[in-house]
C-alpha positions in Angstrom: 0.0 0.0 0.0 2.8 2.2 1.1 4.3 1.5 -2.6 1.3 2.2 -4.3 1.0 5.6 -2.2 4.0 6.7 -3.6 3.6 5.9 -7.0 0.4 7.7 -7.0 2.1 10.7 -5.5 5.3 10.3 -7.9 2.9 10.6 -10.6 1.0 13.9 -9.7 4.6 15.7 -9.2 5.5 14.5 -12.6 2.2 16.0 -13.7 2.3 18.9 -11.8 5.9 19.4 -13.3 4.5 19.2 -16.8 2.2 21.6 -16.8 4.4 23.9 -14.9 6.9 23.9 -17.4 4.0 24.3 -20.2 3.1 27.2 -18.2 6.7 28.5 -18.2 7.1 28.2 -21.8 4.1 29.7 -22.8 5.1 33.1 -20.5 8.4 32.8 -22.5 6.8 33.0 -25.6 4.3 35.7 -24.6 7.6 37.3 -23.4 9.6 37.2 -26.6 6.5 37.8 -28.9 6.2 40.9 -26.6 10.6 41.7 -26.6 10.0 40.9 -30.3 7.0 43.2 -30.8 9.0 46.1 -28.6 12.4 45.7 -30.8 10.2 46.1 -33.8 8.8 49.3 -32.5 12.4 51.0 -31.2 13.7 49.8 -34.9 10.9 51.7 -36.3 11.2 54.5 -34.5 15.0 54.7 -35.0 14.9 53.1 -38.6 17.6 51.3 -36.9 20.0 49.2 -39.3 20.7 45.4 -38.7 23.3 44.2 -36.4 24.5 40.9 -36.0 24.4 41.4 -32.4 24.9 43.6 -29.4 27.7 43.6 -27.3 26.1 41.7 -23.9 25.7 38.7 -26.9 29.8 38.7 -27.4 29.1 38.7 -31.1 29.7 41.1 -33.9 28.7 44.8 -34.2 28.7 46.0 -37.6 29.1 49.6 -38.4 30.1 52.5 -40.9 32.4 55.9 -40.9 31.9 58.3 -43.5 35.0 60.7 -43.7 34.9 64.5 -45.8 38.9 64.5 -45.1 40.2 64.6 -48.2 43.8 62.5 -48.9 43.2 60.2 -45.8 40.8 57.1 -47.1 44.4 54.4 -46.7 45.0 56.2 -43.5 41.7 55.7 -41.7 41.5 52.1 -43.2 45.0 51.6 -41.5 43.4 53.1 -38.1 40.2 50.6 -38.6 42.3 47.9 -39.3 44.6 48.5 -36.1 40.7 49.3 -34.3 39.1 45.9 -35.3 42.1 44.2 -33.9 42.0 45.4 -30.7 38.0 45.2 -30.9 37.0 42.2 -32.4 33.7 42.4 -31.2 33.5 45.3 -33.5 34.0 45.5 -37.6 34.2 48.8 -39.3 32.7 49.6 -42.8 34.6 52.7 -44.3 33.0 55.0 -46.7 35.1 57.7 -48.6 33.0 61.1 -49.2 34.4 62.0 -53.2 34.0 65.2 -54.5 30.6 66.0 -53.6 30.8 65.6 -49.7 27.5 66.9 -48.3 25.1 65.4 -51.2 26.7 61.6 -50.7 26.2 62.0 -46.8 22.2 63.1 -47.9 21.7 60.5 -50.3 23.3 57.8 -47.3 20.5 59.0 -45.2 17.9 58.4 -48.4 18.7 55.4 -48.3 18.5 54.6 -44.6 22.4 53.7 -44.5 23.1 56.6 -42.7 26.4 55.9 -41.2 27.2 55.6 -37.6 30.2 57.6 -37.2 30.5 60.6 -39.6 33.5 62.8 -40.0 31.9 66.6 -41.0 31.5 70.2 -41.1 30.3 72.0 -37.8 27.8 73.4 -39.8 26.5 70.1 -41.3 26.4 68.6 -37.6 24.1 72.1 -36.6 22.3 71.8 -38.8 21.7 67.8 -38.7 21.4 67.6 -35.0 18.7 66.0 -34.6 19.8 62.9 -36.1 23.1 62.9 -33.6 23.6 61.3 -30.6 24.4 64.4 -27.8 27.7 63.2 -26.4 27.3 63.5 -22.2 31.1 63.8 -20.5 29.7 62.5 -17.6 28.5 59.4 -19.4 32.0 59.2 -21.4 34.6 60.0 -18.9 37.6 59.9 -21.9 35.9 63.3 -23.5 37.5 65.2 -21.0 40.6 64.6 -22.9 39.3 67.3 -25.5 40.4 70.7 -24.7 37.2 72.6 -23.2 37.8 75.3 -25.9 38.0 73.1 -29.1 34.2 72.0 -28.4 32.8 75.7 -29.2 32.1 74.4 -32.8 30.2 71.7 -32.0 28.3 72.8 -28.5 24.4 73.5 -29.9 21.7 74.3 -26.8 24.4 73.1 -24.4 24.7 69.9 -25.9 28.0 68.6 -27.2 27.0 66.7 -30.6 31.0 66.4 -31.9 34.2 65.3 -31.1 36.8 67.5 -33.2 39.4 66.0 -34.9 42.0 69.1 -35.5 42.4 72.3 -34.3 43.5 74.1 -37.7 45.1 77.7 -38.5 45.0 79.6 -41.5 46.6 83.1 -43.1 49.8 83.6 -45.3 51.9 80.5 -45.8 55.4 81.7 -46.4 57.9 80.3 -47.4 61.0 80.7 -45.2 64.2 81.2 -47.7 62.4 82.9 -49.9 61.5 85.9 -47.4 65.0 85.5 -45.8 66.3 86.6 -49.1 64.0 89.2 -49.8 64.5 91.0 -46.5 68.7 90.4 -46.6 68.2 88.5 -43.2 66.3 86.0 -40.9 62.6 87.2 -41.6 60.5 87.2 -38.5 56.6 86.9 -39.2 55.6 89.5 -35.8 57.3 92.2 -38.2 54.1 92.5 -40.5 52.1 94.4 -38.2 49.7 96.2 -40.3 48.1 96.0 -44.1 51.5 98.4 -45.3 54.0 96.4 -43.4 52.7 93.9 -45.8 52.7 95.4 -48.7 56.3 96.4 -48.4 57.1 92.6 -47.9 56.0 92.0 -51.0 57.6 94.5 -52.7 60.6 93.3 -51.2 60.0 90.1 -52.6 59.3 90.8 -56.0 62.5 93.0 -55.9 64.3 89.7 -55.1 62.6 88.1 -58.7 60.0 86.1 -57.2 56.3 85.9 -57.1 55.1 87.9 -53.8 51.8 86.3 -52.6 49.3 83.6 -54.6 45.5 83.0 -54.2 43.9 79.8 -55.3 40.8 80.3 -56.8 39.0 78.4 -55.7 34.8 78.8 -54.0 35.9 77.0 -50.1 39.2 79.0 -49.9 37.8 82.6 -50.7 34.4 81.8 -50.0 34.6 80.3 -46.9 38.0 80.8 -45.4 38.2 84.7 -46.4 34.8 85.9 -47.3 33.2 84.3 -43.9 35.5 86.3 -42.3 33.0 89.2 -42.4 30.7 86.6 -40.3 32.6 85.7 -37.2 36.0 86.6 -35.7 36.8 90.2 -36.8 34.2 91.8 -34.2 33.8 92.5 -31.0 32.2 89.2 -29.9 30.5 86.4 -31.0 26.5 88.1 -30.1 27.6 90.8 -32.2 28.5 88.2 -34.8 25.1 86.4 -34.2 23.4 90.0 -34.8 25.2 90.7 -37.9 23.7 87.5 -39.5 20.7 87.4 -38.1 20.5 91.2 -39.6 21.7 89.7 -42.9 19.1 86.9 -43.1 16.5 89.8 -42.8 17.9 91.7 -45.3 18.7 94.3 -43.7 22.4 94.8 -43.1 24.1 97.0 -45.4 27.1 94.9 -46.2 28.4 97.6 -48.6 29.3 100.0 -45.9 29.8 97.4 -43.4 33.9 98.1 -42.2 34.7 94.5 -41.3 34.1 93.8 -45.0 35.3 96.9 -46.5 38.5 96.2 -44.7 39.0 92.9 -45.5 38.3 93.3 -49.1 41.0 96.1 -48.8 43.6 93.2 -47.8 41.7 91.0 -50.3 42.5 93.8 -53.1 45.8 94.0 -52.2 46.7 90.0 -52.6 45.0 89.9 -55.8 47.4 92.7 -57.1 50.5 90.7 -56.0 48.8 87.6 -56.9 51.3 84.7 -58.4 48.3 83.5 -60.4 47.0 86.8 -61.6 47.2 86.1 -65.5 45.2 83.2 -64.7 43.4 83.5 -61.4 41.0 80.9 -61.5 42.8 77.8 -62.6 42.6 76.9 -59.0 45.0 73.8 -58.7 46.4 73.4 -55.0 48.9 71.1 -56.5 50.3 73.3 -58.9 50.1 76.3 -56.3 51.8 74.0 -53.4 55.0 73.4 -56.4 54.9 76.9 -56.5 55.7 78.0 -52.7 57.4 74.9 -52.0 59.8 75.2 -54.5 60.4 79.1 -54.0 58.7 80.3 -56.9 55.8 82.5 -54.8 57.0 83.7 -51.1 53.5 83.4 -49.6 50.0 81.8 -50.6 46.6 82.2 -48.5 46.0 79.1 -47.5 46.0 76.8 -44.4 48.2 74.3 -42.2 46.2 71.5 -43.7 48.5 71.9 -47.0 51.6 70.2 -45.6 49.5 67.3 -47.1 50.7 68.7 -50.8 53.6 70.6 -49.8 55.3 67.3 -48.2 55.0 65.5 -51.1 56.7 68.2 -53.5 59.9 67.0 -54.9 63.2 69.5 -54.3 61.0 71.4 -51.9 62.3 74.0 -49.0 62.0 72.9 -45.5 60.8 75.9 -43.4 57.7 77.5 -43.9 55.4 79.2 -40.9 52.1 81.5 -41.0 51.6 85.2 -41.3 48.0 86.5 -40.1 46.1 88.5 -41.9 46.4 92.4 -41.2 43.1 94.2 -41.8 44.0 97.8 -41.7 46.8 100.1 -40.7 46.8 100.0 -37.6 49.7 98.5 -35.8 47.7 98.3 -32.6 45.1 96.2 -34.1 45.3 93.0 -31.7 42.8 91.2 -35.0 46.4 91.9 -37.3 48.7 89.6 -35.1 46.4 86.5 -35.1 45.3 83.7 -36.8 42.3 81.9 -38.0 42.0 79.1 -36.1 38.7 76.4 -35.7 37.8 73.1 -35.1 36.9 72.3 -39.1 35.6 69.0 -38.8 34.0 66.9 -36.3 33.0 63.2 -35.5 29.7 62.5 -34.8 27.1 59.7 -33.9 23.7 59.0 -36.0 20.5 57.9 -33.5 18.0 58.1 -36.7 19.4 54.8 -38.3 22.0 53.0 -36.0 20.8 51.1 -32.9 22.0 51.4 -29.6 24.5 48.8 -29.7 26.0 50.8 -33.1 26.3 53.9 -31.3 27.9 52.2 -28.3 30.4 51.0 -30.7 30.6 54.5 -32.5 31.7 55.9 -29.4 34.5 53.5 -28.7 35.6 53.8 -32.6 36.0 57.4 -31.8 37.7 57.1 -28.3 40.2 54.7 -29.9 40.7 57.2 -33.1 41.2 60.1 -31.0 43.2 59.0 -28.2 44.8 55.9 -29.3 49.0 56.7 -29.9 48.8 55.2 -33.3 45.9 56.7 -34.4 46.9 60.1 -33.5 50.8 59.7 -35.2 49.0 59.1 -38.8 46.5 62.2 -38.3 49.2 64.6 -36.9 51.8 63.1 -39.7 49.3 63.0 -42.8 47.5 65.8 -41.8 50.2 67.8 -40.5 47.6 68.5 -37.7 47.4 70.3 -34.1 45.5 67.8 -31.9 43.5 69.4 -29.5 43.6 66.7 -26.9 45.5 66.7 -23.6 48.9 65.2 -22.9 49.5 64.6 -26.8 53.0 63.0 -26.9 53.3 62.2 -30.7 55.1 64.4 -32.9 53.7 65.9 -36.2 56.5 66.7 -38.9 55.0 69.9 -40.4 56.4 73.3 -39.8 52.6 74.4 -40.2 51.2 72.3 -37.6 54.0 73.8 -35.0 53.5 77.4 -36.5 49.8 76.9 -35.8 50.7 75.4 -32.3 52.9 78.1 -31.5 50.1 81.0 -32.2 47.6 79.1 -30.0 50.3 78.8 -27.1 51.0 82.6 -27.2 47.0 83.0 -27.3 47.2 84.9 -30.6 44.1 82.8 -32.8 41.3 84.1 -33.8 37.7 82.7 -33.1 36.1 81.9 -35.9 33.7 79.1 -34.3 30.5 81.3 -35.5 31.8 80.1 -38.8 28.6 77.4 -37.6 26.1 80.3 -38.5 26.5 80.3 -41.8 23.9 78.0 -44.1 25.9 75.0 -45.4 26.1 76.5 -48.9 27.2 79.7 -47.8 30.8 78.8 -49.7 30.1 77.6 -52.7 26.9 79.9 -53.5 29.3 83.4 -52.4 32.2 81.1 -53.2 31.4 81.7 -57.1 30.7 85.7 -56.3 34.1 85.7 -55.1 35.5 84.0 -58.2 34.1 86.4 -60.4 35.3 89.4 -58.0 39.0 88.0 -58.4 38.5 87.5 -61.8 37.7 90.9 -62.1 34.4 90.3 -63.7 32.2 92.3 -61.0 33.3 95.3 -58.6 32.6 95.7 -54.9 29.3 96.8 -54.8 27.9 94.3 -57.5 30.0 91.7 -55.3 28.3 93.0 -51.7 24.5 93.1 -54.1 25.1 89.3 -55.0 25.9 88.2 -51.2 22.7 90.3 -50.4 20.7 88.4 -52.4 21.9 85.0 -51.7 20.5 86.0 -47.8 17.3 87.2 -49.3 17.1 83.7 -50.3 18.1 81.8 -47.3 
């Protein structure tokens, strides 16, 4: 009886166990339908891409850089490849921009394959935001690593949305034998202290048989890089800035009689008389104009640091060249005359419109490891001939610009030039071409200042 008893009760526990565990499987599926149906939902909402995995499933994250930094595609493959290495977890798809930067990125996002980490334009970030991840220091301790100033570019409603990749200077290349000859000594940039300090440089240079200054002419160097000039850095402060194009996007600042412009189209004048490529002016080659200073044909060329990239590569080239800022007026006084230009050009930044969580994770650490990591930051400094503007940078860049640069924003003598994030994305290219014809000599002033009018009228 006692055996029976116990069969009996053996056989309701078995029973019991049954349907427990048809209980507990049929939660699980309710559960998964329901993780399923809430995945499918956050996907929607994000238009997130596929992933193999996530990172708590110790499988592969797939995801994609887009770069607008031109002459670096076999560099940044060489970072990702040293990345994946060292994150295995993670694989890195990279996609070079081409010639037409902004309307590839567009037509990524078209085609929901907007990439995860994107190397662009403050302004493209601005005016994008919405699709980018804000980046929180407190949440990502290594951003502290940044200099606090180099983030001004890409700070929008208190929010950080960027991770710069250069701090970048810009004015008169020179090139250093060239003005040692033409002065009869060691030429020291801190004597050009006004508009006619310059001017007599470049008569001494001609004197000497060589070209004095060259402008390429081409829209982002005079467009951008001298025309926006008028837009941020040259006044009193950046609200004054924000004013002046907040004015022009009315329609009603009066450009024409507007001294910050006036003043810079005086220099602007000036360079184009002395200019190297003045039979010529808008053949706008960087290659051929790089051969020309490097090479001590032209003693100067308005440009920036980022042209070690050509001038390295020059064959029978000189070896010392620094940076002359551009003087405005007469004025020896003028604190605007003994600086540079000097930004934050391009940024890295994080889509949340089309990459999932687990990409953006792995976004962030793609952009830790390229910023900080000692290989990673030996290829940008050497290829790009770039300042860093991380803390305790220990790597070396070989360009004479990059340390000319460096040594003007050691001495504090750069120019802000952050509001540079006002200005519409086209703003170069559309007043880029005005400027063309203005250097070509096709329009004067005032028709130049009436076409810049407009293009706000239409903004």
């Amino acid at each position: 009886m006692k055996k029976k008893l116990l069969c009996l009760l053996l056989i309701v526990v078995m029973l019991v166990g049954i349907t427990t565990a048809c209980g507990s499987k049929e939660a699980t599926d309710g559960d998964a339908t329901q993780e399923t149906t809430d995945k499918g939902t956050a996907d929607e909402e994000t238009k997130g891409k596929e992933t193999d995995s996530t990172d708590s499933s110790g499988e592969t994250v797939n995801i994609t850089f887009y770069s607008t930094q031109v002459g670096m595609d076999d560099k940044f493959e060489a970072i990702i490849d040293r990345f994946e290495e060292e994150n295995p977890d993670i694989k890195v798809e990279y996609i070079a921009a081409g010639d037409n930067q902004l309307q590839k990125w567009m037509s990524l996002y078209a085609s929901n394959e907007g990439p995860t980490v994107s190397l662009m334009d403050p302004i493209n970030i601005w005016e994008n935001k919405d699709r980018m991840l804000i980046l929180d220091p407190e949440e990502n301790p290594w951003m502290d690593n940044v200099f606090e100033s180099a983030y001004a570019s890409y700070i929008y409603d208190g929010h950080i949305y960027g991770i710069p990749i250069s701090t970048q200077g810009y004015g008169l290349l020179y090139n250093q034998r060239v003005l040692d000859e033409a002065v009869g000594g060691k030429f020291d940039p801190d004597t050009i202290k006004c508009r006619d300090d310059l001017k007599e440089l470049f008569d001494k240079i001609e004197a000497s048989g060589v070209g004095a200054t060259m402008i390429t002419g081409v829209n982002w160097s005079i467009g951008m890089h001298y025309l926006a000039l008028t837009y941020a850095g040259y006044r009193e402060n950046r609200d004054v800035e924000r004013q002046v194009v907040e004015e022009s996007r009315a329609g009603t600042f009066d450009l024409a009689n507007d001294q910050v412009f006036n003043d810079l189209m005086d220099t602007f004048d000036m360079l184009a008389e002395y200019n190297y490529n003045k039979a010529d002016p808008l053949v706008g080659n960087i290659d051929i104009d790089a051969e020309a200073i490097a090479t001590g044909k032209v003693g100067t060329w308005f440009m920036g640091d980022w042209s070690w990239v050509q001038l390295k590569e020059v064959a029978n080239r000189d070896d010392e060249f620094g940076l002359i800022p551009i003087p405005v007026n007469n004025d020896p006084n003028d604190d605007r005359n003994h600086r540079i230009p000097a930004s934050e050009p391009k940024g890295y930044c994080i889509d949340i419109s089309q990459n999932t969580v687990e990409q953006q994770e792995a976004g962030k650490k793609f952009i830790e490891f390229i910023c900080f990591n000692e290989y990673a930051q030996q290829i940008i400094s050497d290829t790009m001939g770039a300042t860093l503007p991380y803390k305790d940078v220990t790597v070396q860049s070989d360009s004479p610009l990059a340390a000319a640069t460096s040594s003007y924003v050691n001495q504090g003598r750069t120019i802000d030039i952050s509001n540079f994030i006002l200005l519409p994305s086209d703003f170069w290219y559309e007043n880029g071409a005005s400027m063309e014809q203005y250097l070509a000599g096709a329009i004067d002033r005032d028709t130049l200042a009436s076409q810049i009018g407009n293009y706000w009228k239409n903004q």
